[in-house]
N, C-alpha and C positions, 0 to 999 in steps of 0.2 A: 504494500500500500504506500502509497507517494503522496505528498500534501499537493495541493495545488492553490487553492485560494483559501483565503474566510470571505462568507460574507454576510453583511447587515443587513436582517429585514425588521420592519416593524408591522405587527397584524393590527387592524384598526377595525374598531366596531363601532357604530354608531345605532341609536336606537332612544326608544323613550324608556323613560324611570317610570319610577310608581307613580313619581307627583307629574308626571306628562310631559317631562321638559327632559331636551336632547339631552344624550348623556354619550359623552366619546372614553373607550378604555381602548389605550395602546399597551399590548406586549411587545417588550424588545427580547430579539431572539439575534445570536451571532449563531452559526454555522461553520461547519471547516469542512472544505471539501476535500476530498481525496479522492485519485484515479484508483482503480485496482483493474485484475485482468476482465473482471466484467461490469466495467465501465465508471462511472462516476459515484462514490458513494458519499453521501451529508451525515455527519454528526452531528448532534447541537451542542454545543459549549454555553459557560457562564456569559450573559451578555455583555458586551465591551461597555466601556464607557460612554463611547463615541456613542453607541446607536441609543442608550439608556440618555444620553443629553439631547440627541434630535429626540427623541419619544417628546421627552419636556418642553422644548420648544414648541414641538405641535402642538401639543395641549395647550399651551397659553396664547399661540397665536387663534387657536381656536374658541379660547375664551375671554379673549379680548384683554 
């Protein structure tokens, strides 16, 4: 197994709460890819810092 990348997602859900009013949760997930002989395989690791600071930015650019 050979690394090849990491890389940063964040899953984003938006939907209404109990009291009706939007509600956005971001998960930040890091990844490490690796090739193997049957092709590309993804672990998830502890999330970076990097992608857990964009998560928080979105939120707030989302909540003004």
């Amino acid at each position: 197994m050979q690394f090849r990348r990491l890389i940063n997602r964040m899953e984003i859900e938006v939907g209404a709460n109990a009291g009706g009013q939007t509600s956005i949760d971001v998960i930040s997930h890091t990844i490490a890819e690796y090739t193997t002989q049957r092709g590309p395989t993804e672990v998830e690791e502890k999330a970076s810092a990097d992608v857990k600071e964009d998560a928080q930015k979105l939120l707030k650019a989302c909540h003004g």
